[in-house]
N, C-alpha and C positions, 0 to 999 in steps of 0.2 A: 686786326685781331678777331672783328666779328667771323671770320669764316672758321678761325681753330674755334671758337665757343660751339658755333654750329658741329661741327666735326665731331665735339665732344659729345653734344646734346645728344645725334644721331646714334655713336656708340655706345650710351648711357642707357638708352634707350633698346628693352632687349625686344627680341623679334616676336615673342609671345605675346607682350603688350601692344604692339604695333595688329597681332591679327586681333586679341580681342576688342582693339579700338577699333577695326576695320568690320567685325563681325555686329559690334554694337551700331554704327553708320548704318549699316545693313536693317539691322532690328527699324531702328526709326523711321528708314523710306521704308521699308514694306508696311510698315502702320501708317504712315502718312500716303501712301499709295489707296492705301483698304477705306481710307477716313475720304479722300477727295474721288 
């Protein structure tokens, strides 16, 4: 059953939160890029 939970999470999961979770990743290594 863990793979239909999975399945579900993924299409729960809309594709706009998906880029601003990927946009903010982003944010963090370019400031920890700037910092080291």
């Amino acid at each position: 059953h863990e793979l239909d939970e999975n399945r579900v999470l993924a299409l729960a999961v809309p594709e706009s939160d998906e880029r601003k979770l990927g946009s903010y990743i982003a944010k963090i290594k370019a400031i920890i890029s700037k910092v080291v």
